[in-house]
DOLODREN-332291 format. One record per residue (C-alpha): residue number from 1; residue in one letter; x negated, y negated, z negated; chain. Coordinates in steps of 0.001 Angstrom, whole numbers, m for minus. Each point is the difference from the previous one (the first is absolute). Layout:
<atoms>
ATOM	seq	type	px	py	pz	mol
ATOM	NUM	A	X	Y	Z	A
...
</atoms>
This chain:
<atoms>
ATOM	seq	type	px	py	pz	mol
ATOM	1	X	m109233	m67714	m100845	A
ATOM	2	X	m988	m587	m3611	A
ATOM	3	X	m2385	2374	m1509	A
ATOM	4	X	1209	2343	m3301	A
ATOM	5	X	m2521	m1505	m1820	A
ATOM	6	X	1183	m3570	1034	A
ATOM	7	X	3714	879	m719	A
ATOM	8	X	m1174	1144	m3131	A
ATOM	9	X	m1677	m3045	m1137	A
ATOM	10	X	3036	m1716	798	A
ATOM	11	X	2627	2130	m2290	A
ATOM	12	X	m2720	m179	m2873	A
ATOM	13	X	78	m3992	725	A
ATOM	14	X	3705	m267	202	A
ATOM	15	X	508	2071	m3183	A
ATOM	16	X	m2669	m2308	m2136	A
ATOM	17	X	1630	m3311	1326	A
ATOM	18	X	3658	1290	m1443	A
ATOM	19	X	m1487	1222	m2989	A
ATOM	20	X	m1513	m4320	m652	A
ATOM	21	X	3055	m1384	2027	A
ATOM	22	X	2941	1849	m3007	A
ATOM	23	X	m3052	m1041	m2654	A
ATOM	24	X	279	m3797	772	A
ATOM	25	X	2651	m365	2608	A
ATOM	26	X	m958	m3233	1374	A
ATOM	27	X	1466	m2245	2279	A
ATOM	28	X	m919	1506	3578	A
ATOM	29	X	140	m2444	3045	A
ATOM	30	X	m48	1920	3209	A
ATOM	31	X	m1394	m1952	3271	A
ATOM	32	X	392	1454	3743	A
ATOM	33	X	180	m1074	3157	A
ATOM	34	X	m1538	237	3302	A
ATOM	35	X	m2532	m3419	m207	A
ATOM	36	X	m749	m2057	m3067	A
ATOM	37	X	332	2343	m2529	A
ATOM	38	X	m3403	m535	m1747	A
ATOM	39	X	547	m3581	m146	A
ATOM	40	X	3117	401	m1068	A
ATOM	41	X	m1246	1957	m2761	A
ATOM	42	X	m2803	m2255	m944	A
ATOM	43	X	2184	m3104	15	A
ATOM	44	X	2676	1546	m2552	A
ATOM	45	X	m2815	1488	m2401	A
ATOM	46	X	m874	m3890	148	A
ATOM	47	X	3444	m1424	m1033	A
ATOM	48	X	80	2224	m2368	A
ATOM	49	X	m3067	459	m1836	A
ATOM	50	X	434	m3065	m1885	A
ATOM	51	X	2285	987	m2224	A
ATOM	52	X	m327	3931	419	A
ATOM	53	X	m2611	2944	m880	A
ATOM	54	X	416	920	4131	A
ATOM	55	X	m1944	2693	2091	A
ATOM	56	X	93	340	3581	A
ATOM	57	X	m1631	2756	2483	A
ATOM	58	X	m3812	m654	875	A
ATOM	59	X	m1957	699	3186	A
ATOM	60	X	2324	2449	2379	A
ATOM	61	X	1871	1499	m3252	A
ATOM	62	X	3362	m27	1847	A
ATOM	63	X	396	3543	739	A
ATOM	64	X	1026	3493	m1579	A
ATOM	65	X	m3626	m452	m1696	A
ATOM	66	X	m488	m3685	m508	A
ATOM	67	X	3163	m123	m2061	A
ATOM	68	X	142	1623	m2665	A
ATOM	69	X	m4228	m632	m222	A
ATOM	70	X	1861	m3587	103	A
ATOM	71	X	2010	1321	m3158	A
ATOM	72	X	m2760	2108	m1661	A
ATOM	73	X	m2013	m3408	130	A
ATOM	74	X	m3262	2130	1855	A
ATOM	75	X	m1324	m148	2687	A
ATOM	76	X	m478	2994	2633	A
ATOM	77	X	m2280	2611	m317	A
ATOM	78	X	m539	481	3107	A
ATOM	79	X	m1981	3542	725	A
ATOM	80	X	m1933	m166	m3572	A
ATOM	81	X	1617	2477	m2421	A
ATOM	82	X	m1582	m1598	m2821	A
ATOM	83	X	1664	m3551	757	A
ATOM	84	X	3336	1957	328	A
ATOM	85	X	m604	1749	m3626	A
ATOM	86	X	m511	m3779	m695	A
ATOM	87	X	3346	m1031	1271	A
ATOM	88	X	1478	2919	m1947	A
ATOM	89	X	m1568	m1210	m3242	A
ATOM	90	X	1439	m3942	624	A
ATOM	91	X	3290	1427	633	A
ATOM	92	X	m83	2215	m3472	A
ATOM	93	X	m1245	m3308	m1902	A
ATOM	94	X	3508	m1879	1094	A
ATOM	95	X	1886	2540	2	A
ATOM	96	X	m1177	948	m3874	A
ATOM	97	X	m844	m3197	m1032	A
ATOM	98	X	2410	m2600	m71	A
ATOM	99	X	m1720	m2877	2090	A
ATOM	100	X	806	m3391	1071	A
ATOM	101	X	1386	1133	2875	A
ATOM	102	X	1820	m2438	3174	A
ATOM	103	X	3057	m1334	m351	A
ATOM	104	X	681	m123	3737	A
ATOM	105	X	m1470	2422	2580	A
ATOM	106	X	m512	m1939	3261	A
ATOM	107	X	m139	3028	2597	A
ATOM	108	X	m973	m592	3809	A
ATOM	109	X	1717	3207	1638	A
ATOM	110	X	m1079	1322	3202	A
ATOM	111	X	1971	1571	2538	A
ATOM	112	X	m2107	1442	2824	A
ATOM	113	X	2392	3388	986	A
ATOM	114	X	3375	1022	m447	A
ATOM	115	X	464	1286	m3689	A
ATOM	116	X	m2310	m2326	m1463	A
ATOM	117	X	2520	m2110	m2068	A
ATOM	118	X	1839	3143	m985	A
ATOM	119	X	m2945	1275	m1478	A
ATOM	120	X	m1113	m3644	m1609	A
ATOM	121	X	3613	m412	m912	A
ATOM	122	X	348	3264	m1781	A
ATOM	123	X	m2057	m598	m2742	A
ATOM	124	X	m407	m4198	m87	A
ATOM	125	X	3004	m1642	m1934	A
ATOM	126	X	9	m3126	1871	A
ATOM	127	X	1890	m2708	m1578	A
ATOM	128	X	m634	m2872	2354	A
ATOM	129	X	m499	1061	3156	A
ATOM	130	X	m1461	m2835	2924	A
ATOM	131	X	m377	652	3502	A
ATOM	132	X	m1609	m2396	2402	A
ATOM	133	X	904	754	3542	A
ATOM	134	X	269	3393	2734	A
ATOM	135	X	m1450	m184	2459	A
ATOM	136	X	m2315	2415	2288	A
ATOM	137	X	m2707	516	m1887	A
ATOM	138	X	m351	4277	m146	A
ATOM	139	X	2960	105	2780	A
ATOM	140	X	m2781	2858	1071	A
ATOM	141	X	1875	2033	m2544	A
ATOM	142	X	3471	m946	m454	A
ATOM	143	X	2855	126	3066	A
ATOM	144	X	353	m3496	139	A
ATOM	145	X	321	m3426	m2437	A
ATOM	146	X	3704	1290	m1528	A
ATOM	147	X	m1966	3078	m692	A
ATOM	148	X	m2685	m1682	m1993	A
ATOM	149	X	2885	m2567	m1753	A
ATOM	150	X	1837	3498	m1514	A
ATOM	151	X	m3396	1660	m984	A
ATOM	152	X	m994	m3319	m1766	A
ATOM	153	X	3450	m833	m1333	A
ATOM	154	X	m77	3250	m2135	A
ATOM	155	X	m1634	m2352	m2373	A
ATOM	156	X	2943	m2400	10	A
ATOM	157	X	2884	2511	m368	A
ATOM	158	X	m1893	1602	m2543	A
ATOM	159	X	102	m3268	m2160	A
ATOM	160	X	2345	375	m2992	A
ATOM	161	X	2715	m2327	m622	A
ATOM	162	X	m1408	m2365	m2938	A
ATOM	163	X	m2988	m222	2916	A
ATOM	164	X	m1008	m2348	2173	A
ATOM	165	X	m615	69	3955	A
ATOM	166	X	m2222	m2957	1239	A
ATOM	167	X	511	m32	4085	A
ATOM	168	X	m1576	m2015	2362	A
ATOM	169	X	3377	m1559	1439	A
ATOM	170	X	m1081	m1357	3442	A
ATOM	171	X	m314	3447	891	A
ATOM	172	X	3208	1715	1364	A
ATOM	173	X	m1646	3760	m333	A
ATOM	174	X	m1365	m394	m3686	A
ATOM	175	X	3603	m1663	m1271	A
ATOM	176	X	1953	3224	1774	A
ATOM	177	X	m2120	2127	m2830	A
ATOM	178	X	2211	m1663	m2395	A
ATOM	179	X	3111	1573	1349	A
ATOM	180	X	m323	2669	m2223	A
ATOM	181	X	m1302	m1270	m3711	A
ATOM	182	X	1955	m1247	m2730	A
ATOM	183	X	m2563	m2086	m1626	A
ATOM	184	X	m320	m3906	m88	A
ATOM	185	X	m983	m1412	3033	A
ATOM	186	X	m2855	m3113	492	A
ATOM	187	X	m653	m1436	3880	A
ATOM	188	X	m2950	m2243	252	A
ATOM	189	X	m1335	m1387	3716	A
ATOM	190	X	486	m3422	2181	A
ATOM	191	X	4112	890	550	A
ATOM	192	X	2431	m1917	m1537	A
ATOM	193	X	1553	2868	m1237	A
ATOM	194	X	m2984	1120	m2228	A
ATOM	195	X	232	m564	m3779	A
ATOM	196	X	m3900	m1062	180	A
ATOM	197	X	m1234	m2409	2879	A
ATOM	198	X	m2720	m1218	1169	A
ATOM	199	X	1055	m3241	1510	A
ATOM	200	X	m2156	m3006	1291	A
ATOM	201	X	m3141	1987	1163	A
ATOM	202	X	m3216	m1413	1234	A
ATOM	203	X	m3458	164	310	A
ATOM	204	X	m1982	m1812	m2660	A
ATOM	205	X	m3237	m2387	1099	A
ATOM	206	X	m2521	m1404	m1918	A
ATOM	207	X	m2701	m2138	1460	A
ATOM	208	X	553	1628	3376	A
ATOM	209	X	m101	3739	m1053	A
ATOM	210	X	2502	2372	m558	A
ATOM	211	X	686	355	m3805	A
ATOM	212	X	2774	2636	m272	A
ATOM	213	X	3703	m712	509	A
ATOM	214	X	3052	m1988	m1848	A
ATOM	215	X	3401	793	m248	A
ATOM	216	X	3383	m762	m2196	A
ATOM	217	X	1787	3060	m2001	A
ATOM	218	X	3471	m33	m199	A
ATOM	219	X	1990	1887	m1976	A
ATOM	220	X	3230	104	m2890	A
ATOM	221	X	353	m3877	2182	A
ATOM	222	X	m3683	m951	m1840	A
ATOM	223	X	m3134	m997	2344	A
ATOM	224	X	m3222	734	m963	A
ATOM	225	X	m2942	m1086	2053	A
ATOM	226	X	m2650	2785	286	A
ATOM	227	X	m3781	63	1139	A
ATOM	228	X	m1625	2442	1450	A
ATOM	229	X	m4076	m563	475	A
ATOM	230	X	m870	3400	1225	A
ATOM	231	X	2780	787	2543	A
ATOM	232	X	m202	m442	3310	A
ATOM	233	X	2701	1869	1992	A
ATOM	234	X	3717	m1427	m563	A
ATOM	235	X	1214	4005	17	A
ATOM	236	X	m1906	434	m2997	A
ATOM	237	X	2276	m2147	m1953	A
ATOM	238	X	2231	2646	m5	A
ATOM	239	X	m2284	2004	m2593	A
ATOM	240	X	m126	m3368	m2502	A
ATOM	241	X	3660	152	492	A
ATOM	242	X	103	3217	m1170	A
ATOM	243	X	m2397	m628	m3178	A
ATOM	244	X	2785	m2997	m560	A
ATOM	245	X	2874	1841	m154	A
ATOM	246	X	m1688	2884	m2591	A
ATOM	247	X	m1252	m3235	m1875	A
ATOM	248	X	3675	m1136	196	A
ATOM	249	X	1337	3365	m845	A
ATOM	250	X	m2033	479	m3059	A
ATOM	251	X	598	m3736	m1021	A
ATOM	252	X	m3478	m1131	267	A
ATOM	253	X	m78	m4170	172	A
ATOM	254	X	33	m764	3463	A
ATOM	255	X	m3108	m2479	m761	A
ATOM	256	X	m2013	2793	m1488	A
ATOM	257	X	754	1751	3149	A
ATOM	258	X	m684	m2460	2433	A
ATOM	259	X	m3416	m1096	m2130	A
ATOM	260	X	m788	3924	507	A
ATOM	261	X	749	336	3371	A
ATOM	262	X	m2003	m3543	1474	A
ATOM	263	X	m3024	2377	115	A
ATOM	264	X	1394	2858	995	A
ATOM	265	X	m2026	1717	2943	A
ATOM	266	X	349	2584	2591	A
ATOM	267	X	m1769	3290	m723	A
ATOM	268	X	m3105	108	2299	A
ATOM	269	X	1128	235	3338	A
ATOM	270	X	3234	m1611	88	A
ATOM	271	X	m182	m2907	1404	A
ATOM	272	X	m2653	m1557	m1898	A
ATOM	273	X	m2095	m3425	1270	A
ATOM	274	X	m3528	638	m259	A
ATOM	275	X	m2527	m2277	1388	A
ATOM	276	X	m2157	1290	3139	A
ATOM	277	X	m3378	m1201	1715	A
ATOM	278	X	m291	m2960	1896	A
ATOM	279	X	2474	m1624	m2326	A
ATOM	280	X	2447	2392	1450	A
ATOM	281	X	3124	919	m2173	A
ATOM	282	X	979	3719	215	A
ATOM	283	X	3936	1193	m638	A
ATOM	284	X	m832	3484	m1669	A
ATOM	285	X	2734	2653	469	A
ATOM	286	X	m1659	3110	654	A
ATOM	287	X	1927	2153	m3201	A
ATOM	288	X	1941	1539	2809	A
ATOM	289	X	2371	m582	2985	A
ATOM	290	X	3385	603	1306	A
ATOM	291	X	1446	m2005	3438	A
ATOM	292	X	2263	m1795	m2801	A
ATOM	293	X	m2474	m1388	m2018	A
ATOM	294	X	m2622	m769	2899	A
ATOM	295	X	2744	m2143	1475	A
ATOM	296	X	529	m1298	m3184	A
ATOM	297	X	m3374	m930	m608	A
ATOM	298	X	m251	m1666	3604	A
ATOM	299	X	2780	m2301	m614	A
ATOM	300	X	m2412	m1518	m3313	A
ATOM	301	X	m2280	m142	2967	A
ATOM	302	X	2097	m2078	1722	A
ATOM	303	X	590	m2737	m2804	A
ATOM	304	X	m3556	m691	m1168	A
ATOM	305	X	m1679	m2542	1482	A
ATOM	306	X	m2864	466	1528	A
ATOM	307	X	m3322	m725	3171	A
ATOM	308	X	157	3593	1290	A
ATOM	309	X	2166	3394	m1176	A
ATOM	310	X	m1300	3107	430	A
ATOM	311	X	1393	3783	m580	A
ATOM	312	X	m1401	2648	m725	A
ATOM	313	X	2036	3457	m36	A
ATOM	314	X	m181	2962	m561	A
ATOM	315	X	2031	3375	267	A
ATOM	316	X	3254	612	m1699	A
ATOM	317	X	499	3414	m1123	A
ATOM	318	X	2885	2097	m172	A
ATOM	319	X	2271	m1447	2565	A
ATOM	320	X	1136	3436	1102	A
ATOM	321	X	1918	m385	3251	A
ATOM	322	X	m144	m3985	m97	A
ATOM	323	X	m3398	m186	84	A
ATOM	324	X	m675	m1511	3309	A
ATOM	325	X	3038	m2370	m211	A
ATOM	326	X	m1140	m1436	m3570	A
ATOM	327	X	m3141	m430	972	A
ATOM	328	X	1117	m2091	3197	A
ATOM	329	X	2367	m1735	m1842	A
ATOM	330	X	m2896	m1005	m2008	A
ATOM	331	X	m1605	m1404	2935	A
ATOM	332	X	2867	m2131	1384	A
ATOM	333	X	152	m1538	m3562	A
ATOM	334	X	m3695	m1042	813	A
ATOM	335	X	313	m1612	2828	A
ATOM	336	X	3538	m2031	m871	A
ATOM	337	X	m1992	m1868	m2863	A
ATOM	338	X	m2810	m679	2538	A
ATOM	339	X	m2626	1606	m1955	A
ATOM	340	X	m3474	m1193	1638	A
ATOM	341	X	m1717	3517	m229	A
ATOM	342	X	780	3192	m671	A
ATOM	343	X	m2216	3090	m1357	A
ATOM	344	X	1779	3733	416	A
ATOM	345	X	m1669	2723	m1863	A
ATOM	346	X	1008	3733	345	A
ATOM	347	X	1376	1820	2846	A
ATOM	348	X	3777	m681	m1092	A
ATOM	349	X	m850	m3576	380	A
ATOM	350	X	m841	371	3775	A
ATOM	351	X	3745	321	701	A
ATOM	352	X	m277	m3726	m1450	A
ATOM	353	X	m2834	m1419	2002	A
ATOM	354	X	2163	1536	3081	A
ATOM	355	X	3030	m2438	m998	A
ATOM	356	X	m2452	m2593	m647	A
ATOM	357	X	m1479	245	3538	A
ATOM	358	X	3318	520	1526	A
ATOM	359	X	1295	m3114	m1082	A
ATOM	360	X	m2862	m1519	824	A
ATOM	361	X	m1918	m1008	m2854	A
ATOM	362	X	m3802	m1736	828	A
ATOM	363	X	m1880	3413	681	A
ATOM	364	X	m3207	m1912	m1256	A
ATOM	365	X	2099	m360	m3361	A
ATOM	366	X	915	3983	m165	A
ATOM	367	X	m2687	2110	m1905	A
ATOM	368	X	552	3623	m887	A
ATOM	369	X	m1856	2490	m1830	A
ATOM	370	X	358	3973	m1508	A
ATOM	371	X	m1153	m993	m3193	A
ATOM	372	X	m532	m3035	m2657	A
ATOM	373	X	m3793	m189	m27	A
ATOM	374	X	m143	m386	3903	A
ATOM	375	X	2930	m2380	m353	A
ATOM	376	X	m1812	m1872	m3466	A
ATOM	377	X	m3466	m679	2036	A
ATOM	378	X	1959	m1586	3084	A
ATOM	379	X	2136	m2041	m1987	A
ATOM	380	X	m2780	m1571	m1645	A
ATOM	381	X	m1182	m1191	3251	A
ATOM	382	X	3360	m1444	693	A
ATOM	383	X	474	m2082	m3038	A
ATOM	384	X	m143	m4162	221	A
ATOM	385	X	417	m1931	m3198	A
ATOM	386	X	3229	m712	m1259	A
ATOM	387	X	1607	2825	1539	A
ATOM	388	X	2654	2062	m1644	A
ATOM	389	X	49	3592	275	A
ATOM	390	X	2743	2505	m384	A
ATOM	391	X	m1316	3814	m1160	A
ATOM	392	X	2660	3033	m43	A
ATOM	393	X	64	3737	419	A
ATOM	394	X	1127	3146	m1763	A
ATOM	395	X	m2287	1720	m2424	A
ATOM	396	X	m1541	2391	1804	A
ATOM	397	X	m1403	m2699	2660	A
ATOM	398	X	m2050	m1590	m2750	A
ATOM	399	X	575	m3364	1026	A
ATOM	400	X	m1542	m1015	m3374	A
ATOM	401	X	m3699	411	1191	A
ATOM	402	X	1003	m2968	2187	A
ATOM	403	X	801	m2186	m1763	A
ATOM	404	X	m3482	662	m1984	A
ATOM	405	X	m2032	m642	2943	A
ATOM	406	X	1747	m3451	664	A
ATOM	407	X	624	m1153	m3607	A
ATOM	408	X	m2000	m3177	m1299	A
ATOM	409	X	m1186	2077	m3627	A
ATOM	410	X	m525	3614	1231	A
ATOM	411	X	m1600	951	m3345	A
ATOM	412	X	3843	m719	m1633	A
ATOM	413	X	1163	2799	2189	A
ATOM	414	X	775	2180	m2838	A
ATOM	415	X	2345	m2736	m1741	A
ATOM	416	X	2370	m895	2837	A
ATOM	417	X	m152	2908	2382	A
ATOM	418	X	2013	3108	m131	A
ATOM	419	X	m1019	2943	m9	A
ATOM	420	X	m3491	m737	m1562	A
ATOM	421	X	m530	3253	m2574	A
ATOM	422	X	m3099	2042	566	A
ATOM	423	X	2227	2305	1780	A
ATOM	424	X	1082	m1950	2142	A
ATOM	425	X	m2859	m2006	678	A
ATOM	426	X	m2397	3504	836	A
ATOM	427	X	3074	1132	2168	A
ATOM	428	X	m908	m1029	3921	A
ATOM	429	X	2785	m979	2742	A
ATOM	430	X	1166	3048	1414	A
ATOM	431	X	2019	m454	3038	A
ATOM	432	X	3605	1098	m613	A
</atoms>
């Protein structure tokens, strides 16, 4: 339950973000969905920034707070009532002033709990509305994954009719949102029936090492070829898919948008290559974790080449009642790619190690641990040169302070690891 003073904040917030929003009335482009939303969100502020004045949400700023801090252009102030007055005073400057405000509002929207997008939805005039997959991430809260498709669909029927709705189209629960808007629709994905494909995909080599991945766009019967340095995981074309079709939308030049998009990267966390000791090479996706993107993240596992593969997991939160079967599932995805060793962290991850023994895995290969710095120490021991090592858990496991133990340039820490602010940094592992 919210605090007054909390729901306070929040009307005060909401009211100052209308009061800028009828000022300029820029172009808003909402982005939900259960995985791949921040991507998502950093791949169409790319496609478009070229040729746009663009803002998109910072840090965490996807919520009833981040928002319309988002729109303000301030950051939080947190539990200092001076920084708040200071937040005040930047919202009186644009709102007095007439400044050189965004064009387009690029707006990562959370939805945690039930009545989250009605809130969002009640205030933020989305125009363009994207949304990259459902799946069970926060099932904890919701019924089940037709319950989290209607609360994140509000978005989509809320789109008015000169607007735009951007759907991930190999997904069968994101295009039933649809049913209900009257705005122009946009697929992207790998189908055939998508408007923007990714065709042709591969894994792009040079000298030996893994330098990113290739792929052809198709679209309006053109083919574009498109490079991606930075990417690893072929699920996180989706996002650059997304960022293509705003670019497309907004008639950007599809070279400026695939010259903007080559170096594209994952926010820390997701997915990101980051060399490890011993000439190791460490997969880092420790942002968070849901059963749909763990097995997603396995099956980029499964393609790379490599002398050894190693993963390291920890536990996913807010399964609600499917906890123990998505964490086995998990497991069984482990040992079908033949995985040769396997680190479980966090006492939801046991009901993994169990599969993992029961289906007879090398029990000299099995490792398991209640928390990442037990877990970090060990796996140092374990590492040979050349090996490549997977690293994923939800937030709360701190899976990050892993990868820093293993990784080649610890002192860069604070560049490609999430969750690296002095907060976070001073804040220990506290067992879930």
């Amino acid at each position: 339950m919210k605090s007054k003073k909390l729901q306070l904040l929040e009307k005060v917030l909401r009211w100052m973000s209308v009061v800028i929003l009828k000022k300029y009335n820029p172009t808003i482009i909402g982005i939900t969905g259960s995985v791949g939303k921040t991507s998502a969100k950093e791949a169409v502020f790319l496609a478009l920034s070229s040729k746009y004045r663009v803002r998109k949400n910072e840090k965490n700023y996807n919520n009833e707070i981040g928002i319309p801090l988002t729109i303000i252009g301030a950051e939080s102030g947190e539990k200092s009532p001076i920084k708040w007055f200071l937040v005040f005073l930047k919202w009186l400057w644009v709102t007095l002033m007439t400044v050189e405000y965004p064009e387009i509002l690029v707006l990562e929207m959370g939805v945690g709990a039930p009545g989250d997008m009605k809130y969002l939805a009640g205030f933020i005039p989305v125009k363009i509305g994207i949304v990259t997959n459902i799946s069970s991430s926060h099932l904890e809260f919701f019924k089940d994954l037709d319950h989290i498709a209607k609360e994140k669909g509000i978005m989509i029927s809320a789109l008015p009719e000169d607007g735009c709705a951007i759907l991930n189209g190999d997904d069968e629960l994101v295009m039933k949102i649809n049913e209900n808007s009257k705005a122009k629709l946009i697929t992207y994905g790998f189908g055939e029936k998508n408007q923007i494909r990714a065709i042709n995909v591969s894994y792009n080599y040079q000298d030996g090492k893994l330098s990113g991945i290739i792929f052809k766009l198709a679209y309006e019967e053109k083919v574009v070829p498109i490079r991606l340095r930075n990417i690893l995981a072929k699920h996180q074309i989706y996002s650059v898919l997304a960022g293509i079709a705003a670019g497309n939308l907004f008639k950007v030049n599809i070279l400026d948008v695939a010259n903007s998009l080559e170096n594209f990267c994952s926010p820390p966390g997701r997915m990101n290559l980051i060399p490890g000791i011993k000439r190791s090479s460490v997969i880092d996706d420790t942002y968070n974790a849901s059963p749909t993107s763990t097995i997603a993240a396995l099956e980029v596992l499964d393609e790379l080449k490599a002398k050894r593969k190693i993963v390291v997991l920890g536990d996913m939160m807010e399964l609600g009642s499917d906890m123990e079967n998505g964490h086995r599932n998990v497991a069984r995805k482990v040992f079908e790619i033949k995985t040769d060793i396997f680190f479980g962290v966090g006492e939801r991850m046991e009901f993994a190690v169990k599969e993992l023994r029961k289906r007879e895995y090398s029990p000299e290969n099995i490792h398991y641990f209640e928390n990442p710095e037990l877990a970090g120490k060990k796996l140092q021991e374990v590492i040979r040169e050349e090996d490549l090592i997977l690293i994923k858990g939800s937030q709360g496991m701190r899976m990050e302070k892993i990868v820093e133990e293993i990784m080649a340039e610890p002192l860069k820490a604070k560049m490609y690891l999430c969750r690296q602010s002095k907060k976070w940094r001073k804040k220990p592992f506290i067992k879930p």
